[in-house]
Structure formats: structure tokens, C-alpha cells
N, C-alpha and C positions, 0 to 999 in steps of 0.2 A: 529755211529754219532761222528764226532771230537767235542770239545768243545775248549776253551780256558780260563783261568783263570787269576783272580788277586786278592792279598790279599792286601789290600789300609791302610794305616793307616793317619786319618781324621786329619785337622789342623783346632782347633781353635771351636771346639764344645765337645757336654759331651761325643761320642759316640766314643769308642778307636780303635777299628778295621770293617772292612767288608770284607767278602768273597763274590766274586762274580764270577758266570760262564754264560758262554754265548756258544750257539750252532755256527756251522759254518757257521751260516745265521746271526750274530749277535742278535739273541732272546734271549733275557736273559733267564735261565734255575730256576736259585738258587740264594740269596740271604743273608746273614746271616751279623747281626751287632753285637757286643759286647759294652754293653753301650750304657747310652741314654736312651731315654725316651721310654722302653720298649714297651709300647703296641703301642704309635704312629709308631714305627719303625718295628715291626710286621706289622701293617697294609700297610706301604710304601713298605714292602718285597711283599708281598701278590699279591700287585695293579702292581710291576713292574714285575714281573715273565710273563712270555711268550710274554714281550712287545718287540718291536723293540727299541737296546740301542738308538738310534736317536730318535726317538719318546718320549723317557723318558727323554734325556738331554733335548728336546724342551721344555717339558710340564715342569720343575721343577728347570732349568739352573736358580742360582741368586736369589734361594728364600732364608730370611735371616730371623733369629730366633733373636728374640728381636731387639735389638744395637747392636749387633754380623755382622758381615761383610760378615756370612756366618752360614749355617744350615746343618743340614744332611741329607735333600736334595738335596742340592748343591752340600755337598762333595763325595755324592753318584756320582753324576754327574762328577768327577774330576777321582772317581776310572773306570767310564764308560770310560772314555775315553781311559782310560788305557787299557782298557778289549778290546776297537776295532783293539788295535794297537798288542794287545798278539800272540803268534805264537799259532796256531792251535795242540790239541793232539791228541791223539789216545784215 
């Protein structure tokens, strides 16, 4: 199976890095954050894995964590989009 990757670094929330992979059907595969509100962001790994990345920008595009402009849902949503545009591996 190809997959394709991107490692995102977040703007403007507690949560420093995400890896993220996606199969050649855009499914997300993997998930991993550094920082942030640990168990919330386990469980937002958990719930996105084997989702369609489209399906998961729809359900979570512009949710915003306090007075913040932006959440790590969102930003999650910004390294998605990266991930559709990534060239395909081996």
C-alpha cells in the first residue's frame, strides 16, 4: 500500500507538532501530536484514524479553543490538507 506523509507544525495553540499518514485512498492511517492537552488529543487521534481526510476537515474545520482564533482541531485540519496534496510512497 503507498501512503503519503506530513509532519505539520501548529500556529497559535499549546500543541507543537503532528505526524500524520494517509493511505492512497486519502484514509488517514496514523496520527501522533506532541503537546497539548494530552488525553483530549489521544482521543481526536483515535476518532480520526481510518476516517476519510475530507470527512474529518468537514466535521472539525474552524473549531476554536477558547478566545484563540484556532484549536488543534483546526490545525489538525490545516496539516490535512497538506497531507491530500503530499506525493504518494512506497
Amino acid at each position: 500500500m503507498k501512503t503519503k506523509h506530513v509532519m505539520y507544525k501548529p500556529q497559535g495553540v499549546c500543541s507543537q507538532f503532528m505526524d500524520v499518514t494517509a493511505d492512497e485512498n486519502n484514509i488517514i492511517q496514523q496520527v501522533m501530536v506532541l503537546g497539548g492537552c494530552n488525553g483530549n488529543l489521544q482521543g481526536i487521534c483515535r476518532l480520526v484514524e481510518g476516517q476519510p481526510i475530507d470527512k474529518v476537515i468537514e466535521r472539525v474545520n474552524g473549531i476554536r479553543c477558547g478566545n484563540k482564533g484556532t484549536s488543534c482541531p483546526d490545525q489538525l485540519c490545516r496539516a490535512l490538507e497538506q497531507l491530500k496534496s503530499a506525493p504518494l510512497q512506497d
